[in-house]
C-alpha positions as a printed Julia matrix, in Angstrom:
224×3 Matrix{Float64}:
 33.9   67.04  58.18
 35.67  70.06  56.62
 35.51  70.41  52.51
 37.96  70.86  50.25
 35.92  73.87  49.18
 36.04  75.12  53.17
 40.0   74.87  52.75
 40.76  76.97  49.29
 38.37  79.39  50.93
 41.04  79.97  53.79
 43.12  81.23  51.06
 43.64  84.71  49.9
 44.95  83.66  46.45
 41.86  81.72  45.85
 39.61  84.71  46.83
 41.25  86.53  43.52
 40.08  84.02  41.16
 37.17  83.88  38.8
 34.45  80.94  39.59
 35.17  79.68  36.31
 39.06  79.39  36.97
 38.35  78.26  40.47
 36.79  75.23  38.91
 39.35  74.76  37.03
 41.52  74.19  39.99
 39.63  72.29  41.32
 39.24  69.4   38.92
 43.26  69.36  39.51
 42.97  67.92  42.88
 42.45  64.7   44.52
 41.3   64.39  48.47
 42.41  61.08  49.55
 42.13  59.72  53.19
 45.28  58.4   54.6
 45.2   56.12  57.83
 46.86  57.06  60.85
 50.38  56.08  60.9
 50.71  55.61  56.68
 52.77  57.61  54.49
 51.02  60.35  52.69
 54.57  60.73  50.48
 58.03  59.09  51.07
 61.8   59.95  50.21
 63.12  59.93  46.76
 59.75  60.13  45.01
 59.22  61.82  41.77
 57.49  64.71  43.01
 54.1   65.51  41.23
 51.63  67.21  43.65
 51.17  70.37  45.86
 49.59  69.01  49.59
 47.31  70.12  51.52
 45.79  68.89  54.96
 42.45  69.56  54.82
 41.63  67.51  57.84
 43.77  65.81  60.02
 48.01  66.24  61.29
 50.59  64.92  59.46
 54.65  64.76  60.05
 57.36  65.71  58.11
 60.47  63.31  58.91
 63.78  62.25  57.62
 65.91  59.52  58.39
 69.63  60.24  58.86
 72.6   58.43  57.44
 73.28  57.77  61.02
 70.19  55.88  61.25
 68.48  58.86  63.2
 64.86  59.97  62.32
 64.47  64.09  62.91
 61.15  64.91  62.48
 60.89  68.48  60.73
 57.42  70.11  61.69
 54.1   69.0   61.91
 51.1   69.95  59.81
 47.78  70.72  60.5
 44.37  70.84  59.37
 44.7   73.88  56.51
 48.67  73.73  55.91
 50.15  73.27  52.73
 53.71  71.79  52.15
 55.56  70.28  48.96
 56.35  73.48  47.31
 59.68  73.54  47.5
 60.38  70.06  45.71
 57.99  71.12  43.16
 59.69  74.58  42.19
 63.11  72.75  42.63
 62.17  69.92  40.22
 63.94  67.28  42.85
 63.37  64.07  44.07
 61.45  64.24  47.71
 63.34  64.88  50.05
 61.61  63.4   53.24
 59.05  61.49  54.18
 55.31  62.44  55.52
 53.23  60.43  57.99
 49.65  60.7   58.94
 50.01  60.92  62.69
 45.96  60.38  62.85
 43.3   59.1   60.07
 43.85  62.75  57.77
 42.37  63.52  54.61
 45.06  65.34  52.22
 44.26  67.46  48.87
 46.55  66.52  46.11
 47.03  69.0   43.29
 48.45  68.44  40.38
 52.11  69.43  38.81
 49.91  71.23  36.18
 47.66  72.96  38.25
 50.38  74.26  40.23
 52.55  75.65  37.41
 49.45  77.42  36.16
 48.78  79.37  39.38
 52.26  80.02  39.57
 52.53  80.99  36.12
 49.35  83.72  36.08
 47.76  84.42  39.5
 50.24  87.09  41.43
 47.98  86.39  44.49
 49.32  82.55  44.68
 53.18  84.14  43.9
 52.7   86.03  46.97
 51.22  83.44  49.2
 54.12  81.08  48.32
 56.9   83.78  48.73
 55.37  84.11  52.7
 54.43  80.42  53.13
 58.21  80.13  51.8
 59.51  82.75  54.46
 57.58  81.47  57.05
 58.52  77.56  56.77
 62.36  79.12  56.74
 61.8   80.87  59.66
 59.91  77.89  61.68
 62.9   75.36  60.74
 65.48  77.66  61.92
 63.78  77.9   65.18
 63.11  74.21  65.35
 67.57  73.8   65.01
 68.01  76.44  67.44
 65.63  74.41  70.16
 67.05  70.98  69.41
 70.89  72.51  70.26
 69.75  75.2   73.03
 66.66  74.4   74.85
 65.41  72.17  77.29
 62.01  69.83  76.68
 59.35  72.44  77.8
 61.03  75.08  75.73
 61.38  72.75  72.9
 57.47  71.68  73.45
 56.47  75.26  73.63
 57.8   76.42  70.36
 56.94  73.21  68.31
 53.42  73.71  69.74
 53.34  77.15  69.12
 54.44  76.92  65.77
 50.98  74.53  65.35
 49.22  77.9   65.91
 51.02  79.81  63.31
 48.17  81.58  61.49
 49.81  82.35  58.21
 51.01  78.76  57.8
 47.37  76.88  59.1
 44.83  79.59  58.07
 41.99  79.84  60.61
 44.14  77.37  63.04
 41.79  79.13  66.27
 43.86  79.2   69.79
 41.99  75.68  70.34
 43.5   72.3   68.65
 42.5   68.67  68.57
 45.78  66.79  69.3
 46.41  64.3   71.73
 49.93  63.97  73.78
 51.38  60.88  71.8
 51.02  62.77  68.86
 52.96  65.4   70.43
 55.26  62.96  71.42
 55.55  62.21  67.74
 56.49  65.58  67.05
 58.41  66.54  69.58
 60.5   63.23  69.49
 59.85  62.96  73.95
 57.8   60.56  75.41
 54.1   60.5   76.02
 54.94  60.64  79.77
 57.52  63.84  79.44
 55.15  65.44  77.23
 52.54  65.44  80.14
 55.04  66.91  82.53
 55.99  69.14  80.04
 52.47  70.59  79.53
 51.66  70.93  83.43
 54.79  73.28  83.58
 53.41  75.15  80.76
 50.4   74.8   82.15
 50.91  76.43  85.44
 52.98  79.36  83.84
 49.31  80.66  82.29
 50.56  79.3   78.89
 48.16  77.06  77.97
 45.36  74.64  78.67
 45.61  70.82  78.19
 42.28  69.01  78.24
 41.94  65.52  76.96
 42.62  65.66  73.49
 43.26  68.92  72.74
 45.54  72.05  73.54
 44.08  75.79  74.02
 46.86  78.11  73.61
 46.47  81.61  76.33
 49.82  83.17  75.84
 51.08  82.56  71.72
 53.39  85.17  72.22
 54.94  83.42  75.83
 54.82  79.68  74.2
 57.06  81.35  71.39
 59.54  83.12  73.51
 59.51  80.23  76.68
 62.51  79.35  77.8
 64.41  82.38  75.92
C-alpha cells in the first residue's frame, strides 16, 4: 500500500522544503478511502481542499444541461487536481468518482495558500500541472469531434501515462477495461476491440488488468 509520505516524495516542490515545514504540511492533510463507485467531491461544493490520489483512479465528470454526462480525464495513483477551484475561489465545478476502492489525500485551504504564498518550488509545479491539464483537455475536445474510438482510446490512455501530471506513473498500469470504459464513455466490449487494434499496431500490451504502454509517443499521435 503506497504512503502518503511515498506520494509528496514524487514531488519536486516537496524536495525544497525543510523537515520541519514538511511536517507542517503534513498535519494539513487527511487520507481518506473512498469506495469504488462513491463521490470523492460533487458539483457546487464549497471548495476547501487540494486532492491527491495516492492510491487508486478516480473520474472527473460533469453532467450537462442536456442531461449528458462528459467525463473530463481520469486520475491516477500520484495526480493531483482541485487547484483551479481553489485559486478561483468558486463553487466546484464537477463531480469526482472513485472508479475503484482509492485512497485520496485531502489538504487543507490553509495549507495550500501557505505553499502558494512562500515556496516558489510549489508556484512552479502548479503553473506546469496548470499547463499541462490545459493542454490534456484540449486534446480530449479535439478527439471527441475528430477521431474515431481507437484514436480516442489511445490518447485518453496515453494521457494516463503523462509523467508530469502522475509522477512515477511507469509504462505499466493497473486498470481494468470497464474502467476504461468509464473513461472513455465506450463499452466494455468496444474497449476490447479497441485495444487488440492497438494492440497489433506494437502500441501496447493488454493483460488482464492492466495496460503496458510500448509506443507513448504512437498512442499520442494514433489516428493523427
Amino acid at each position: 500500500m503506497r504512503s502518503l509520505d511515498e506520494m509528496l516524495g514524487s514531488l519536486p516542490w516537496a524536495h525544497d522544503l525543510p523537515a520541519a515545514e514538511l511536517e507542517r504540511i503534513k498535519s494539513g492533510i487527511v487520507v481518506r478511502s473512498i469506495a469504488a463507485g462513491a463521490y470523492v467531491c460533487r458539483r457546487g461544493e464549497t471548495v476547501e481542499h487540494w486532492m491527491g490520489v495516492v492510491e487508486g483512479l478516480v473520474k472527473i465528470t460533469c453532467d450537462g444541461i442536456c442531461g449528458k454526462t462528459t467525463t473530463f480525464t481520469g486520475v491516477a495513483s500520484g495526480g493531483w487536481f482541485g487547484e483551479g477551484s481553489l485559486l478561483k475561489n468558486e463553487p466546484r465545478r464537477y463531480d469526482v468518482i472513485a472508479l475503484r476502492e482509492s485512497r485520496i489525500a485531502f489538504m487543507n485551504r490553509a495549507v495550500f495558500q501557505s505553499l502558494l504564498d512562500h515556496s516558489i518550488a510549489f508556484n512552479r509545479f502548479l503553473i506546469v500541472q496548470l499547463n499541462e491539464r490545459l493542454g490534456q483537455f484540449i486534446g480530449l475536445m479535439e478527439h471527441e469531434r475528430l477521431l474515431d474510438i481507437e484514436a480516442r482510446l489511445a490518447r485518453g490512455l496515453a494521457s494516463l501515462f503523462n509523467p508530469v501530471l502522475y509522477p512515477g506513473v511507469g509504462a505499466r498500469l493497473q486498470i481494468s477495461q470497464e474502467e476504461l470504459g468509464f473513461l472513455a464513455g465506450i463499452s466494455r466490449q468496444r474497449v476490447n476491440r479497441a485495444l487488440r487494434t492497438l494492440a497489433e499496431a506494437g502500441l501496447l500490451r493488454a493483460d488482464y488488468g492492466s495496460v503496458t504502454v510500448l509506443d507513448l509517443a504512437g498512442l499520442r499521435s494514433y489516428g493523427s
